[in-house]
C-alpha positions in Angstrom: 46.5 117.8 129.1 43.0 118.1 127.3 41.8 119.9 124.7 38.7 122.6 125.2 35.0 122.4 123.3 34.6 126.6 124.4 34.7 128.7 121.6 33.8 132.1 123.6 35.0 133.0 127.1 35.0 135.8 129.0 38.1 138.2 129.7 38.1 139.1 133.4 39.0 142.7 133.9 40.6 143.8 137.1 38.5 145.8 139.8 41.6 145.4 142.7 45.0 144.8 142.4 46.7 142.9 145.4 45.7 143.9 149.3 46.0 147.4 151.1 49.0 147.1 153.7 46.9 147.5 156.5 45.2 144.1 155.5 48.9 142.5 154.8 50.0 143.9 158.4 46.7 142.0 159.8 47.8 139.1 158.6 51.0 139.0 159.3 49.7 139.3 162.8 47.5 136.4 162.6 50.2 134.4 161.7 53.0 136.4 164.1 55.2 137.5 161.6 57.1 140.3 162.8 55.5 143.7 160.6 58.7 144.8 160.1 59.8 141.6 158.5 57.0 141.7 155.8 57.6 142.9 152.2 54.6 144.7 151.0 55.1 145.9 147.4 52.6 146.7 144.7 49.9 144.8 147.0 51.8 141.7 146.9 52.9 140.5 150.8 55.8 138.3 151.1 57.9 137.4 153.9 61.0 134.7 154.4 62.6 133.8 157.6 66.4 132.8 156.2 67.1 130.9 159.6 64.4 128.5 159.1 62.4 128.0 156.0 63.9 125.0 155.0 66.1 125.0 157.6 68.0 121.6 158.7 69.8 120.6 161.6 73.4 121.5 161.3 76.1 121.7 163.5 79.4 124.2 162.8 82.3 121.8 162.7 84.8 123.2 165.4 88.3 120.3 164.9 90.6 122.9 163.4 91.7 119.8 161.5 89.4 119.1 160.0 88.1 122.8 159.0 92.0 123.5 157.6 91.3 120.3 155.5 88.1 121.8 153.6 89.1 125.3 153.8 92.6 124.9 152.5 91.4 123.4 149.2 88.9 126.1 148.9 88.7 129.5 147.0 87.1 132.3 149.3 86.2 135.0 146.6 85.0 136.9 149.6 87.5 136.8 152.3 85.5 138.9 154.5 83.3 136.5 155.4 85.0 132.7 156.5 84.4 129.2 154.7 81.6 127.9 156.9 82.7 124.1 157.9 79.5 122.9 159.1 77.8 119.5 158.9 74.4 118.0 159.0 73.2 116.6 162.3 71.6 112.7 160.6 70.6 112.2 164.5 68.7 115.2 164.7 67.0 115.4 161.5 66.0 111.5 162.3 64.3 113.0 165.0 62.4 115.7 163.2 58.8 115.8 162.4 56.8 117.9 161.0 53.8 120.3 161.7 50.3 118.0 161.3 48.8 118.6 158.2 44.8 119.7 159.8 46.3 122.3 162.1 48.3 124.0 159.3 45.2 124.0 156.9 43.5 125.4 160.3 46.0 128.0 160.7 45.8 129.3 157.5 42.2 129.7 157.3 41.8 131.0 160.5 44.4 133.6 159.6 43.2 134.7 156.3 39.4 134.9 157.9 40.9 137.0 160.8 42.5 139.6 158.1 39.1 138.9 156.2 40.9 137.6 152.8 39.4 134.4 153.1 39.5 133.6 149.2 36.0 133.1 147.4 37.3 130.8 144.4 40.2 128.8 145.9 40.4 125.7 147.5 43.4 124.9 150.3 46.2 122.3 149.5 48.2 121.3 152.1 51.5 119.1 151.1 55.8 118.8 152.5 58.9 119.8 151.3 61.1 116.5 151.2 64.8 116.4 152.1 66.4 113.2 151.5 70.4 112.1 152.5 71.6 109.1 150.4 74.7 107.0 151.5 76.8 106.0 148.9 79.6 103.5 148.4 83.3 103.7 147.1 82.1 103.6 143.8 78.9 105.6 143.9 76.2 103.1 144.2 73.6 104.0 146.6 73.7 102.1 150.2 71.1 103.8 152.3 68.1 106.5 151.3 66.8 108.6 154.4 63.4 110.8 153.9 62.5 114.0 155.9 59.4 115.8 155.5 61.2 119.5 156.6 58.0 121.5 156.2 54.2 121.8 155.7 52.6 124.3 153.3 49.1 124.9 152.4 48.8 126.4 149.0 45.3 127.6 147.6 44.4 126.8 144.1 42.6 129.4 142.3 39.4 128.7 139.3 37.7 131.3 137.5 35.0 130.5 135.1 35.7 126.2 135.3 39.2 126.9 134.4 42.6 127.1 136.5 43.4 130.6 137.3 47.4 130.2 137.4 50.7 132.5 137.4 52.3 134.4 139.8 49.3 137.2 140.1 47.1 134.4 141.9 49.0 132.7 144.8 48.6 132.7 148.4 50.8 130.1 150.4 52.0 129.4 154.2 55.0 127.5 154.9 55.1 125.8 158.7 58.1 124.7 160.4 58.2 121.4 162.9 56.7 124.1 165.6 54.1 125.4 163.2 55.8 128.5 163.3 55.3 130.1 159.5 58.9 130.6 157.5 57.6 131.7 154.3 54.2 133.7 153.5 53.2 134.5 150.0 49.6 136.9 149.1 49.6 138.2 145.5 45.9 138.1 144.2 43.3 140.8 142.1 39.7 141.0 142.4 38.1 139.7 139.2 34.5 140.8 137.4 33.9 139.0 133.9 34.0 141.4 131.1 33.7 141.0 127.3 33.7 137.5 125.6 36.2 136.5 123.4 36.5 134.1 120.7 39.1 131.0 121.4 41.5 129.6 119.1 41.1 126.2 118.9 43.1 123.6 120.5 43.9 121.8 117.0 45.2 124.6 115.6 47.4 125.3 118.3 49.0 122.0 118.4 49.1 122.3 114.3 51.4 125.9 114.9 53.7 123.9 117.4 54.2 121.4 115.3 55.1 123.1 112.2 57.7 125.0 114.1 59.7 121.6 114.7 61.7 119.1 112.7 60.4 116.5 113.5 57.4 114.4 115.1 56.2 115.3 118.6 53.0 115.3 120.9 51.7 118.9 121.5 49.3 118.7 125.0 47.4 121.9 125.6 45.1 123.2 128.6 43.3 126.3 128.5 43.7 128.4 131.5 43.9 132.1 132.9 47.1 133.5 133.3 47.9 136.0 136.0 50.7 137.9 135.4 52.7 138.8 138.6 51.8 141.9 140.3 55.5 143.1 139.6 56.8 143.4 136.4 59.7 140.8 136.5 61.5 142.6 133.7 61.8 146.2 134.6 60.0 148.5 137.0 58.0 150.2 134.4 55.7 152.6 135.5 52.9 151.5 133.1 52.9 148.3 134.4 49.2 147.7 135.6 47.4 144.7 133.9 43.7 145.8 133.7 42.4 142.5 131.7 43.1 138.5 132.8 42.7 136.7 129.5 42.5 132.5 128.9 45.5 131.4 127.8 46.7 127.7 126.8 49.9 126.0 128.2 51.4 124.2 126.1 53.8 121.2 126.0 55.9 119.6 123.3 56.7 116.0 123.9 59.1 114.1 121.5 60.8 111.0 121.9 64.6 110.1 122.3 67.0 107.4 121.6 68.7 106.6 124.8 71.9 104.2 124.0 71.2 102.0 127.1 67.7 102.9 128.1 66.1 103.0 125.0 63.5 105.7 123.5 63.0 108.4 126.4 60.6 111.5 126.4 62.2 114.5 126.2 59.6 117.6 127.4 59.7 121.1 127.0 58.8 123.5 129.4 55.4 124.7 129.1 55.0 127.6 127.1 51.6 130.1 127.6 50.6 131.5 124.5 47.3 133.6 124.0 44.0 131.5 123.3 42.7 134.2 121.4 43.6 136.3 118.8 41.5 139.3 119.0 43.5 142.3 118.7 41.4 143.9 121.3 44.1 141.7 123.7 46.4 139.9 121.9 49.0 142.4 120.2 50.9 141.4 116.8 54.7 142.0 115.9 56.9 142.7 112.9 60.3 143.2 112.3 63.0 144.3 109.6 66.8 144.0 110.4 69.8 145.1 108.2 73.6 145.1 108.5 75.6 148.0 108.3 78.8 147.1 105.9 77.8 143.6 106.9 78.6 144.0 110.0 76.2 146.1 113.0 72.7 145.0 113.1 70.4 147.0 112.9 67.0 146.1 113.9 63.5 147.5 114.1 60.0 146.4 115.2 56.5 147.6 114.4 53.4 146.3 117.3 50.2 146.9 117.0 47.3 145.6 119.5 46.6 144.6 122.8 47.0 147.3 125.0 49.4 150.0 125.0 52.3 151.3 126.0 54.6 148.2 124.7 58.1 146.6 125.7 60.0 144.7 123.8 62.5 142.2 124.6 65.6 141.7 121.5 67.4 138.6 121.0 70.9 138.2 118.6 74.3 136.5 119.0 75.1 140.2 120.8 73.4 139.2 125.0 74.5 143.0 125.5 70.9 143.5 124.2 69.6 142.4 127.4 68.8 146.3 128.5 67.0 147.2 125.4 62.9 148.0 126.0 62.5 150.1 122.9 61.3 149.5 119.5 64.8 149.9 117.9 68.3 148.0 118.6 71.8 148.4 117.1 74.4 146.0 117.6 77.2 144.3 116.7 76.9 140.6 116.0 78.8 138.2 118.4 80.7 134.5 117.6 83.2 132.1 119.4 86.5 133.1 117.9 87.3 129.0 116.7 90.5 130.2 114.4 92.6 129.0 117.0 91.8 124.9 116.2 89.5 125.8 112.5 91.9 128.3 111.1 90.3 128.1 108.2 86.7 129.1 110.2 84.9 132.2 108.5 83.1 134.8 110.6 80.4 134.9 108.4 77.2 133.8 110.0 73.3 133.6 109.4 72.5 135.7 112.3 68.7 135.9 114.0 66.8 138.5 115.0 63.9 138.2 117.3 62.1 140.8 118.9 59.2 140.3 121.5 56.6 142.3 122.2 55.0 143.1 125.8 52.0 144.9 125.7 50.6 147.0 129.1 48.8 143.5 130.8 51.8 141.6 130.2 50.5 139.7 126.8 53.4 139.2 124.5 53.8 138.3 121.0 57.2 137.2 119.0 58.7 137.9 115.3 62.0 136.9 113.7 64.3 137.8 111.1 67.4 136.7 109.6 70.1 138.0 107.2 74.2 137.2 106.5 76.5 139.3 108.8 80.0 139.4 109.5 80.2 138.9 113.4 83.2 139.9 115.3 84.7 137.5 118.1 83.1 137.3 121.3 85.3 139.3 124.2 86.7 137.5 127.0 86.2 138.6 130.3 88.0 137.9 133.5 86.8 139.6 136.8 86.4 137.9 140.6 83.1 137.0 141.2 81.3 136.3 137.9 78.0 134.7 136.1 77.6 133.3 133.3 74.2 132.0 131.1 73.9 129.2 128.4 70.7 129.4 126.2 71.0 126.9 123.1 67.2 128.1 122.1 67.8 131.7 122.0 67.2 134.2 120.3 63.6 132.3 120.0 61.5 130.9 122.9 63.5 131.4 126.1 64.9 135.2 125.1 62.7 136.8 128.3 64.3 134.0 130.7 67.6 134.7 129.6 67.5 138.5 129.7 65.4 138.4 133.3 68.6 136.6 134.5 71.2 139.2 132.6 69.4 141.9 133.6 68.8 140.9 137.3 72.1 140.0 138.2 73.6 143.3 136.6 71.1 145.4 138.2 72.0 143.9 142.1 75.2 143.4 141.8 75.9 139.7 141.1 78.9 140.1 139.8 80.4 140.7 136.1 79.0 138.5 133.4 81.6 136.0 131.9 79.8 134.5 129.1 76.2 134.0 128.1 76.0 131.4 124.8 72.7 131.3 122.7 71.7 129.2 120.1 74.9 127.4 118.5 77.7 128.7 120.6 76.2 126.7 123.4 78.0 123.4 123.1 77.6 120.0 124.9 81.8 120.7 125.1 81.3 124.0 127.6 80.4 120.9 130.6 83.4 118.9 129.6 86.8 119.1 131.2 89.3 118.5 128.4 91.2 115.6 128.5 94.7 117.7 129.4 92.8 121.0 131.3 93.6 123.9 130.3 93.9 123.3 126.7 91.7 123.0 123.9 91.1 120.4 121.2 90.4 120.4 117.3 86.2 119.4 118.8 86.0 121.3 121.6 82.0 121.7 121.1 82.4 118.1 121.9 85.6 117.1 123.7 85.6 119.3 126.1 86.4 123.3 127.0 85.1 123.4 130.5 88.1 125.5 131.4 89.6 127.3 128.2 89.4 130.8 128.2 86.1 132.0 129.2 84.6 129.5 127.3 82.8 126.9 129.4 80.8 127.0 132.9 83.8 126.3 134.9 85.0 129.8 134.1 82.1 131.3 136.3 81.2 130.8 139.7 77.3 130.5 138.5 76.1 129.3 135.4 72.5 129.4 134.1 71.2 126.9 131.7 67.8 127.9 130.4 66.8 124.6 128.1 64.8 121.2 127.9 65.6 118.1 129.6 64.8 114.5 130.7 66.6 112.9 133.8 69.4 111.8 131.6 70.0 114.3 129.3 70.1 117.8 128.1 69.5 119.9 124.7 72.4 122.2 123.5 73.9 122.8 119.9 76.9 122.6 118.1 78.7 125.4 115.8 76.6 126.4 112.3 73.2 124.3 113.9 70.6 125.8 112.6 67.6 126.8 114.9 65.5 124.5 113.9 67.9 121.9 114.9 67.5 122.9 118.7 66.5 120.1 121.0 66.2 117.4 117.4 67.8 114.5 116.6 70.1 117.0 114.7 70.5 118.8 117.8 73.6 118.7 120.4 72.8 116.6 123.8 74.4 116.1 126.6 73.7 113.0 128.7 74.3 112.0 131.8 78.3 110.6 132.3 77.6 107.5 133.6 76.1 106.6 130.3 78.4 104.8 127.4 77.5 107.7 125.0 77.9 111.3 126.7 77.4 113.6 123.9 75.0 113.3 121.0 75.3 115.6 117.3 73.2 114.7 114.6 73.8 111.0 113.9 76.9 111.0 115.6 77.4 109.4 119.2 80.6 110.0 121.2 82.0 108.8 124.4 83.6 111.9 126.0 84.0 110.9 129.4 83.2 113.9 131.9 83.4 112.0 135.2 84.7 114.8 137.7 83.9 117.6 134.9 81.7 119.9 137.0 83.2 122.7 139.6 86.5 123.2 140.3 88.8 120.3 140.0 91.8 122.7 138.6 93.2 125.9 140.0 91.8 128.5 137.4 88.1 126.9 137.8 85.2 128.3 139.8 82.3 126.9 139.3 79.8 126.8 142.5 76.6 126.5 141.5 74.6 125.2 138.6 70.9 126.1 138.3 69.3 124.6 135.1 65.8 125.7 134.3 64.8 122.1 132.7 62.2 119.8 132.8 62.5 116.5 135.2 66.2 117.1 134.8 66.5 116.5 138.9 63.2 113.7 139.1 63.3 112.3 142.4 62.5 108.6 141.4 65.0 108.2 138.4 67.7 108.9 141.2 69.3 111.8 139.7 72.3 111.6 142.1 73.4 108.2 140.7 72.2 110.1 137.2 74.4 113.6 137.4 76.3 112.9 140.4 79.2 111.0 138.9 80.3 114.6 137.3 80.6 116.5 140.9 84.2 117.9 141.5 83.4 120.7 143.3 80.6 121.9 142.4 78.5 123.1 145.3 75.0 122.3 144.0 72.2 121.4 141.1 69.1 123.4 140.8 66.4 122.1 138.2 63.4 120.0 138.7 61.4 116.9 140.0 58.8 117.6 137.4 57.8 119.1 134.5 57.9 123.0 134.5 56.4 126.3 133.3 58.0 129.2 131.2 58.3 132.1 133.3 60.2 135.3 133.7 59.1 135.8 136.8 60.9 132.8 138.4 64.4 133.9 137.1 64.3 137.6 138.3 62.4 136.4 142.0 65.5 134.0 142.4 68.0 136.1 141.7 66.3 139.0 144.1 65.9 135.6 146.5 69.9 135.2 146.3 71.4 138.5 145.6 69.1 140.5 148.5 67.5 144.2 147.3 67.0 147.5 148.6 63.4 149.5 147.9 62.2 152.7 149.4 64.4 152.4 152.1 64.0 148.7 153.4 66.7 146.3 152.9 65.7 142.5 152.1 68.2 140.1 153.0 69.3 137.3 150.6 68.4 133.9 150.9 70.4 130.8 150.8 71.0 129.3 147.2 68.6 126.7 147.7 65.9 128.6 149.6 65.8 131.1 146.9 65.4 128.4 144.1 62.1 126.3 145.9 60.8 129.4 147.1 60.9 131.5 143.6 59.2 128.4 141.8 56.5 128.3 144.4 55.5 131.9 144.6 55.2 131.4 140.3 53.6 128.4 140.5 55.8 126.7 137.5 56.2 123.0 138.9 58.4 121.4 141.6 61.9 122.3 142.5 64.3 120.0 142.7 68.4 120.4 143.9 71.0 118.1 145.1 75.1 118.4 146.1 77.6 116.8 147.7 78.1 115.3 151.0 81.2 114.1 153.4 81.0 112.6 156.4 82.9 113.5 159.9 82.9 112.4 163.4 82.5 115.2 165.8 81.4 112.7 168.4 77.8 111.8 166.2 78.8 111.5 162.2 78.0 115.1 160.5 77.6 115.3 156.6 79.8 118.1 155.9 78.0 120.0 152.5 76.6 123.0 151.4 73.3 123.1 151.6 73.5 126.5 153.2 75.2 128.3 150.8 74.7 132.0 150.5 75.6 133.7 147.3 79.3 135.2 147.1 79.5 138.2 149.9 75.9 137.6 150.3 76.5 134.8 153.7 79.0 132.5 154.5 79.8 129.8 151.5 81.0 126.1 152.2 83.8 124.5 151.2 85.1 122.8 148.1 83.9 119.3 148.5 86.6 117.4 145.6 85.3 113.9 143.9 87.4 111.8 146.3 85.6 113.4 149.5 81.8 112.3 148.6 80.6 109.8 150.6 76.9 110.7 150.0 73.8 113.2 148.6 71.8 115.6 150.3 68.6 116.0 147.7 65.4 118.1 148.1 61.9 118.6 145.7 59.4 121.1 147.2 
């Protein structure tokens, strides 16, 4: 990305938020979706068929032996609705092709002209979702690579003013099946009139702030665009919530280079932050905050904003995630640590804890302050409930707080379960995705050997775990007990890298081989791990073949949700997924959940963050043509039918898809 030569540009002030439902209902029409189908909420029009966006030819597996042989190895934590045995048809999806590219650019147009919301400033692109099956061997090397183009979507890209117009406030998007038949429909947009100039931080001095917040050397790239923010707040349902000004805005991203022990120096990139490209007070609020400890022990924490445009919300972060429902300018609570007295007995409670408090002023601009000061934490509670969720944030409380408490509070507010864990900053540990060498015990190290399965310490305790972090396609950032924060994602830092590599876990300038082959999903009775979404960079990148990459840790795990590509910082994207997966209610009208996997692609498109990536486990059967038996189709717990358990020994290949 580019620097920018402007020094003034215009704030765009908003003259129409979103489309009356008349005009959603008219196109919905055009593009005959049943009305009653459509979601139309705060002018944004959405609508998802579950049966077919994304859908892939699949065939129920009826041998009752072979059915008993997945389901008896499974866990239903919903009995009342049945293990679905089912398999992928390879002969049909052979077969399938998909909608031609110039009549689904046609049938967009014409259906937008026909509702007359034919965009003024946006061109069409029109592009595939890819779903590719991968044969492997005995020993995990790939044999055959199959590529299906499932879908074609036109997608219009907004400018205002020379710049991009991006965020989840500007988006209009189609999805066509094979029969041109649309499966998803997107329209969130405002009418825009420039307003008053402002002046524009310059690019330098933005790459100058990200740098000095790091240990050591990286490349800052920034672009200066114009964020919309989504037409629904993704946070809460405030009633304030009704941005009157689009400001410019640069996305930023770090890039820093790491050691790989057989690959060499790798790029390692954060997710793109959006900060405000100006500081005029007329738009850009400020934040302070003061935080004391009661007896050395509660926190308790205040913050002071001022500009931008009132009301505020504020967002805390601490050891405590409990803090996830707090909006005011105040917060009391106790500080949180793993208990490690049971392998350090000599371990003190006494930690350096941070405060951060964000700021969220009426059009969705934010700001961020920090404190720290000593505390005596207490240990954190263990937990142990059916179907549970669990988060791991090695960056937080600091740049990732809003993701992480979009997720908390999402999946407490529609019932996703009861949260098991959620480990910021150093008590996330390379060690919580390691299965210890005897399971169900726990070593002298286990923030590097392994705790997978102790207590209600690693992600095999819940049945879906959350890692909110950067990436590369062979490795991922955590920490380690007492890091400090400005260790995060450093050569100081905790990584953990992908198991087929001779060095699996890196701390400071310390390498170890912990071999996690077989760590990830259930391999023992008292695990539970289904699915792992991981909101990282080019984690999943479709031409490092991230199945010969992360597959070798499989053992039950259902599925891997990241991304082909680099990706944006967004709020949005957590709380639309977990609505995608976990269905809602709203004045009446029930919206049905979405498969796992439909509600990950579809969540990044309609915020626009980058390309969506996931990939799990397949085995082959012969029901008279050979079926890949996987779970692509899984529904959330009591949400739709779940597949089965598919063990280390049973993979005989990948199903992958990027959007």
């Amino acid at each position: 990305m580019g620097g920018c030569s402007d020094t003034r540009l215009p704030v765009y002030r908003v003259a129409a938020t979103g489309i009356p439902e008349s005009q959603a209902h008219q196109l919905a029409e055009a593009l005959r979706i049943p009305v009653k189908r459509l979601r139309w909420l705060a002018g944004e029009a959405s609508f998802v068929d579950p049966d077919r966006y994304l859908a892939v030819p699949s065939v129920r597996i009826k041998d009752p032996d072979i059915v008993a042989r997945f389901t008896q190895a499974t866990t239903n934590h919903h009995p009342d609705i049945p293990v679905a045995v089912t398999g992928i048809d390879y002969a049909a999806l052979e077969r399938h092709r998909p909608f031609p590219q110039d009549q689904a650019l046609k049938a967009a147009a014409g259906a937008l002209e026909r509702a007359r919301l034919t965009p003024g400033s946006a061109r069409p692109m029109v592009g595939h979702t890819e779903f590719v099956t991968i044969a492997v061997d005995a020993d995990g090397g790939e044999q055959e690579r199959r590529l299906t183009l499932l879908d074609t979507h036109v997608r219009y890209r907004f400018v205002v003013d020379g710049h991009p117009l991006v965020g989840p406030g500007a988006q209009i998007q189609m999805s066509f099946d094979a029969a041109g038949e649309v499966t998803r429909l997107i329209h969130a947009t405002r009418t825009l009139e420039p307003s008053s100039l402002v002046a524009i931080i310059d690019p330098e001095e933005i790459r100058h702030r990200f740098c000095c917040s790091v240990a050591d050397e990286v490349e800052v790239d920034v672009q200066l665009v114009y964020l919309a923010p989504g037409l629904r707040n993704a946070l809460d349902n405030a009633a304030y919530w009704r941005p009157s000004d689009i400001l410019p805005w640069y996305a930023v991203t770090v890039r820093r280079m790491v050691s790989h022990p057989e690959r060499g120096q790798q790029p390692f990139v954060s997710r793109t932050r959006l900060v405000p490209a100006t500081d005029d007070t007329r738009f850009a609020p400020s934040i302070s905050v003061t935080a004391s400890a009661v007896e050395g022990g509660r926190v308790m924490a205040r913050a002071s904003a001022s500009g931008g445009t009132p009301p505020y919300s504020f967002l805390w972060g601490g050891s405590n995630p409990g803090t996830f429902g707090e909006r005011g300018p105040a917060v009391s609570y106790e500080p949180l640590t793993r208990d490690l007295r049971a392998v350090l007995p000599s371990q003190s409670l006494r930690r350096n804890e941070r405060v951060s408090a964000t700021v969220a002023d009426a059009n969705g601009v934010s700001a961020q302050a920090e404190t720290s000061l000593w505390v005596t934490a207490r240990p954190a509670p263990q937990t142990h409930n059916s179907v549970t969720y669990g988060c791991e944030s090695p960056n937080d409380p600091g740049a990732w707080t809003g993701d992480r408490v979009a997720w908390q509070s999402a999946m407490s507010a529609f019932g996703g379960g009861s949260e098991r864990f959620c480990w910021l900053a150093d008590s996330s540990w390379p060690g919580d995705y390691i299965e210890p060498a005897k399971p169900g015990t726990i070593g002298a190290h286990p923030w590097i050997t392994g705790d997978a399965d102790y207590s209600n310490w690693g992600i095999n305790t819940a049945n879906i775990v959350f890692y909110i972090g950067d990436a590369n396609p062979t490795a991922f950032a955590e920490m380690y007990p007492g890091a400090a924060s400005s260790q995060y994602n450093t050569g100081a830092g905790g990584t953990v890298l992908a198991p087929n590599s001779s060095v699996t876990v890196e701390i400071g300038s310390s390498n170890y081989d912990v071999p996690y082959a077989g760590s990830w999903g259930a391999p023992y009775p008292n695990d539970r791990l289904q699915w792992l979404p991981m909101y990282a960079c080019n984690l999943l990148e479709y031409d490092t073949s991230p199945w010969l990459n992360w597959g070798p840790a499989f053992n039950g795990l259902h599925s891997v949700l990241a991304f082909d590509t680099e990706a944006a910082d967004s709020n949005p994207f957590v709380s639309d997924f977990v609505l995608g997966i976990l269905g809602f209610e709203i004045l009446g009208i029930t919206f049905g959940a979405q498969t796992v996997v439909q509600s990950w692609l579809s969540a990044t498109d309609a915020t626009d963050i980058g390309t969506a990536a996931a990939m799990g486990p397949m085995t082959n059967v012969d029901q008279g043509v050979t079926l890949g038996v996987c779970n692509y189709g899984d529904f959330y717990w009591g949400r739709g039918p779940v597949g089965p358990t598919i063990p280390r020994n049973m993979i005989h290949g990948w199903w992958y898809i990027r959007g």
